[in-house]
VEXTI-890816 format. One record per residue (C-alpha): residue number from 1; residue in one letter; x, z, y. Coordinates in pm, whole numbers. Last residue first. Example, Ala and Ser with C-alpha at 12.3 -4.5 7.8 and 13.67 -1.06 7.14 Angstrom:
% residues 2
   nr  rest      px      pz      py
    2     s    1367     714    -106
    1     a    1230     780    -450
END
This chain:
% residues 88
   nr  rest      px      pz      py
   88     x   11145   14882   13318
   87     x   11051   14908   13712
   86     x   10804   15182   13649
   85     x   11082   15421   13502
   84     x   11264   15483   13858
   83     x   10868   15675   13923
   82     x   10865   15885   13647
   81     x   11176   15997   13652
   80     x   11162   16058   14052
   79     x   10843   16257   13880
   78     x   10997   16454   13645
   77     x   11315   16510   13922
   76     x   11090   16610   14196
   75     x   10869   16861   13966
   74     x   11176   17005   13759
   73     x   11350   17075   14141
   72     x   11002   17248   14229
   71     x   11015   17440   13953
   70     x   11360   17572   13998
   69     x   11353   17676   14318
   68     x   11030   17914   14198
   67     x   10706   17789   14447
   66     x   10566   18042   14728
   65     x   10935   18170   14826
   64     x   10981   18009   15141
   63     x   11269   17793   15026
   62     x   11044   17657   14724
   61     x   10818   17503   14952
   60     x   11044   17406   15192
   59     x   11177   17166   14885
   58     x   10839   17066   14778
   57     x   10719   16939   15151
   56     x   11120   16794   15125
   55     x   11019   16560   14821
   54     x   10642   16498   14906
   53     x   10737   16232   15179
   52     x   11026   16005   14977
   51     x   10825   16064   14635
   50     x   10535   15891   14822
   49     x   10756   15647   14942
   48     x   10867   15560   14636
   47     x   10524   15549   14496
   46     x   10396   15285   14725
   45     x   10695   15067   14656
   44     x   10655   15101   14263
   43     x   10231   15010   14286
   42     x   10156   15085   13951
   41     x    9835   15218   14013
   40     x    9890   15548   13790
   39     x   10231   15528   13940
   38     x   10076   15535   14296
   37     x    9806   15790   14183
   36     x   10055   16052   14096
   35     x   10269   16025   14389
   34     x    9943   16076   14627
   33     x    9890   16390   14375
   32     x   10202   16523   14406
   31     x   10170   16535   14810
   30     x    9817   16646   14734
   29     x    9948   16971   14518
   28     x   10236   17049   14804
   27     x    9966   17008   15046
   26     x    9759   17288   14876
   25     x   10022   17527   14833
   24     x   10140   17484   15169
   23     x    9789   17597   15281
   22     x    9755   17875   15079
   21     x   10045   18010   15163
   20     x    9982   18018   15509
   19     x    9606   18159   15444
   18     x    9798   18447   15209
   17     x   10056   18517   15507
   16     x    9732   18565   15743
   15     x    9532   18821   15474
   14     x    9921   18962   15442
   13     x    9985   19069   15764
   12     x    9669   19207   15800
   11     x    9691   19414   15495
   10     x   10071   19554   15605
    9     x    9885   19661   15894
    8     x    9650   19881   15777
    7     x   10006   20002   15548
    6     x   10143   20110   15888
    5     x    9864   20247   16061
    4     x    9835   20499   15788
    3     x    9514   20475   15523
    2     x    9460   20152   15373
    1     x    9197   20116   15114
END
């Protein structure tokens, strides 16, 4: 447990920090997901613009430090891959 003021506060800053990240966590998973099921669908327009919204949500994800850059670059190009495929 916490004992100076300084380290009680450090563990409320990071209860509300944990919610935030939480949170983008979360919509970063649905914003793949939405992708996910417009491929699965086959619906190329659909998934295009899902790519088109979860894109940046992945990017700011990465920029605050609760996803490695580099993952969320491999996640946006496998499924841009993914998604450029469903027209051949």
């Amino acid at each position: 447990m916490a004992n100076t003021s300084s380290a009680k506060k450090a563990a409320r800053q990071m209860i509300s920090r944990t919610e935030v990240n939480k949170s983008r966590r979360s919509r970063v998973k649905t914003e793949i997901r939405s992708v996910e099921e417009a491929i699965a669908a086959g619906d190329k327009g659909k998934a295009e613009a899902a790519l088109k919204a979860a894109e940046p949500i992945l990017v700011r994800t990465a920029q605050k430090g609760i996803m490695h850059k580099k993952a969320a670059s491999r996640k946006v190009s496998r499924l841009a891959q993914r998604v450029k495929a469903m027209s051949a």
